[in-house]
N, C-alpha and C positions, 0 to 999 in steps of 0.2 A: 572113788575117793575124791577124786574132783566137783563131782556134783554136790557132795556132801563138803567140804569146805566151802563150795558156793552157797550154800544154803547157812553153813555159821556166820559167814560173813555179813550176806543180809539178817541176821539176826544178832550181831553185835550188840547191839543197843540193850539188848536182851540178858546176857553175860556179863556186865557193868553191875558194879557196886554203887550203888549212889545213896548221898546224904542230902537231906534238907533239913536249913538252919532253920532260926529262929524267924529270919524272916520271907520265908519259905521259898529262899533261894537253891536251886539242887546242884551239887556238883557229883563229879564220879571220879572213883577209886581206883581204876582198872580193871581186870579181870576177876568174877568170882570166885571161887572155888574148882579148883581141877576138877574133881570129882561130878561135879555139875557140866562143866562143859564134856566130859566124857560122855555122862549119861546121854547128852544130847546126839554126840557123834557117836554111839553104839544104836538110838534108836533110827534115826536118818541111814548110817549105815544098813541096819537090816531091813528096811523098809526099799531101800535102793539096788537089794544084790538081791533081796526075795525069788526072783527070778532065775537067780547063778542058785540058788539052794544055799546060800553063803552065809553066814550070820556070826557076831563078836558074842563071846560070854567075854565079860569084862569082870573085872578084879579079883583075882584069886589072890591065895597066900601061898606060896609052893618055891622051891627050889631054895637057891639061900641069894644072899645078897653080895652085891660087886666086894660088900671087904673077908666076909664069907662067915661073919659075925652073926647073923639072922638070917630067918626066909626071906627072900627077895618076893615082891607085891609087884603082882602078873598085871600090865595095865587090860590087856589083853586077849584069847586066843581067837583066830579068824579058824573058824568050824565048817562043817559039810552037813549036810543034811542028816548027816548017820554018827554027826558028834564026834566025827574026826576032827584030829587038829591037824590044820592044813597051814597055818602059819602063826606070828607074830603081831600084835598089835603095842606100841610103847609111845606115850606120849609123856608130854612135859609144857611148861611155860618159860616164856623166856621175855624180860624187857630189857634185853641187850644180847649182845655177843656173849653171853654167860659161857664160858669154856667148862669153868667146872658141873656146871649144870648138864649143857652139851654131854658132856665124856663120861659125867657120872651113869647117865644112861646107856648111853652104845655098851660102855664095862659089862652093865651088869644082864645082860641081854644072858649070855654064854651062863651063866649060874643058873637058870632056870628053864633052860632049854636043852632038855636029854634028846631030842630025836631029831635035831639038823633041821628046823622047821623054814621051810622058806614059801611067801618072802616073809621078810621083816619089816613092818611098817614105821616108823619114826617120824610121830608125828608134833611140830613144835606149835602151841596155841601162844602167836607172839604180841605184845602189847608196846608195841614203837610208834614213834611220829616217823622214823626214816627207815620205811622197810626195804627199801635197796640196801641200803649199808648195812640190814642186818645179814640178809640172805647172802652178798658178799664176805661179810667175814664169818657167817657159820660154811660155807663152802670151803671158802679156804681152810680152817681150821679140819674140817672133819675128812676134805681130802690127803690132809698130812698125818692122817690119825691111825694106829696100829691098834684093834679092838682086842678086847681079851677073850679069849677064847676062839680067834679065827684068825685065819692065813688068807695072804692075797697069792693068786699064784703067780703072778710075772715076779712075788718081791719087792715088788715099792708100791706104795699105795699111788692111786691117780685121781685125775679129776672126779667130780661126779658127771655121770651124765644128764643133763638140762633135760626135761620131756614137758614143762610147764612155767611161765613164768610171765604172767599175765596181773594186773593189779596186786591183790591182795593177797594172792597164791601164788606159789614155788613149790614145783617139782623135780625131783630129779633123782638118781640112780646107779646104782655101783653094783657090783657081783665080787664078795668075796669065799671064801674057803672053811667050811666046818665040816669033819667026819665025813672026809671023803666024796664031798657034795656042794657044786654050786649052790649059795647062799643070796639070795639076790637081796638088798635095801632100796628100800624106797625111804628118801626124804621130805615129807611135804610140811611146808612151812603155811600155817595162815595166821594172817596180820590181823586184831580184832580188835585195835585198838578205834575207841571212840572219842568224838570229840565235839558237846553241841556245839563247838564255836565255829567259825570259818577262820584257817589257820592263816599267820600272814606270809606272801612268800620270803622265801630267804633273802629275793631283793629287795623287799622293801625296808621302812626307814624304822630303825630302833627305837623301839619305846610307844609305837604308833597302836590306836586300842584296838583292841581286835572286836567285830563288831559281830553282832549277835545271829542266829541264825534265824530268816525270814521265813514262813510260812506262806507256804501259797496260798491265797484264797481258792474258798471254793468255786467251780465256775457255777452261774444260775443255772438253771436249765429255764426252755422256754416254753410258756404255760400259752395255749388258746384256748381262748372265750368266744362260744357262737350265741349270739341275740337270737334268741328262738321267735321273735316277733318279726321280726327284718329280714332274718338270717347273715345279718351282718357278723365279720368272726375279724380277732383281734389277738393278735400274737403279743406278748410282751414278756419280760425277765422280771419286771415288780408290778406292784399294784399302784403305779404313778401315773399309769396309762392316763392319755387326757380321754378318751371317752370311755376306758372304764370306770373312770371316777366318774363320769357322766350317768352312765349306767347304772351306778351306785347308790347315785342321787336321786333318782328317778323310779326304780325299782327295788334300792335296797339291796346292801350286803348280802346278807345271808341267799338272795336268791340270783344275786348277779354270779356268788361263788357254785351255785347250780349249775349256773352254762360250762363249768370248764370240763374240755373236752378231751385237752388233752398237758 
C-alpha cells in the first residue's frame, strides 16, 4: 500500500484538473475525479501484489447504503487468486478535516460486508496545503468514532496505531469487532495536492508575490572532436570552441561535424 501511495504522489501533477485562459496561462483545480484516481490505485495496486496473488476488483453495486435507502457502491474488494474476497478496499477525498465525509464512509462499510472481511482499507486521496493538520485532526476524530456495524472489545474506542508517517503519507491502524472476528483497519492518508508555485513560509511577510517555479536547465553534455590530419582532439560543451571554429574555417562544417567522436 505504501509503494503504491508513493507512486500517486510522484504522479500528482497527473490527477489535477487544470485550466488555460485566454491568455494561455494554466492554473489547477485540484483533484480529478475519484473514479480516476481509483482506476490508478487499483492498477499500481495489482501490478505491486502480483506476486502475493492479490489483486482489487474495484466498483461494484452490492449491499445497501450507511442510511439503508439504496445499494451501497463497493469502492473495493481485495481478492486471491481463486476470486476470494479476502478483504475491503474504501476510499474517499477530503480537502479538509471533512467529518462528515470521514464518518459517512467508515458507516457504511458494515452494510455491505456480509462475511467479517478483514482488513479494511480506508484510504483518504487528500488535497491540503497543511497535511499535518489534516492527518492530526482525522486521527483524533476517527479515534473517538463508534463505527456502525462493529464493536471495540476493551469498550472505548483508542488511539490509532502510527505504522507510517513520512511526507505525503500516513499510516496507521486499529483492530475492531464484527461477527465474532477481529476486524483489523488500516488508515492511509496521501496528500496530492499540487502547487506550480513555490509556496511562501508562514514566516514570511504578507502580501509578498510568490515567485514562479524555475526549471533547471538542461546540463550539456560533452562532445569530442579528433583532427584526423594531426590527430589533434578537442572536448568542448558548444560549438564556440576557438580551434573549432578554426577548424570550421579551414575545412568546413559539415566535415569538421565528421570528427566527433564522441
Amino acid at each position: 500500500m505504501l509503494a503504491v501511495a508513493g507512486e500517486l504522489v510522484l504522479r500528482k501533477r497527473n490527477l489535477q484538473v487544470g485550466f488555460k485562459d485566454t491568455e494561455g496561462n494554466v492554473s489547477f483545480d485540484g483533484m480529478t475525479l475519484e473514479d480516476w484516481i481509483n482506476d490508478w490505485f487499483v492498477s499500481l495496486f495489482d501490478q505491486r501484489m502480483s506476486h502475493a496473488k492479490l489483486s482489487l476488483r474495484d466498483q461494484k453495486r452490492g449491499g445497501h447504503s450507511a442510511s439503508g435507502k439504496g445499494p451501497g457502491e463497493i469502492d473495493g474488494f481485495i481478492t486471491s487468486s481463486d476470486s476470494r474476497r479476502v478483504g475491503i478496499f474504501e476510499a474517499f477525498r477530503l480537502f479538509s478535516v471533512d467529518t462528515t465525509t470521514i464518518g459517512d464512509h467508515l458507516n457504511k462499510i458494515a452494510g455491505y460486508d456480509g462475511e467479517s472481511l478483514s482488513p479494511v482499507v480506508m484510504v483518504g486521496y487528500c488535497d491540503v496545503k497543511n497535511f499535518a493538520n489534516l492527518v492530526k485532526g482525522y486521527n483524533s476524530y476517527v479515534s473517538n468514532q463508534a463505527y456502525t456495524g462493529y464493536t471495540i472489545s476493551d469498550g472505548a474506542p483508542s488511539a490509532l496505531r502510527v505504522l507510517h508517517d513520512v511526507d505525503h503519507i500516513w499510516l496507521a491502524s486499529e483492530t475492531r469487532r464484527r461477527g465474532g472476528k477481529d476486524i483489523v483497519f488500516y488508515h492511509l492518508l496521501i496528500n496530492l495536492h499540487f502547487s506550480p508555485t513555490v509556496e511562501i513560509p508562514e514566516s514570511g511577510k504578507q502580501g509578498a508575490s510568490v515567485p514562479p517555479v524555475k526549471r533547471a536547465r538542461r546540463a550539456r553534455t560533452t562532445q569530442i572532436y579528433k583532427n584526423p590530419h594531426n590527430g589533434e582532439m578537442v572536448e568542448t560543451k558548444s560549438g564556440n570552441h576557438k580551434i573549432l571554429k578554426a577548424w570550421k574555417g579551414e575545412y568546413g562544417g559539415d566535415v569538421v561535424k565528421s570528427w566527433l567522436v564522441q
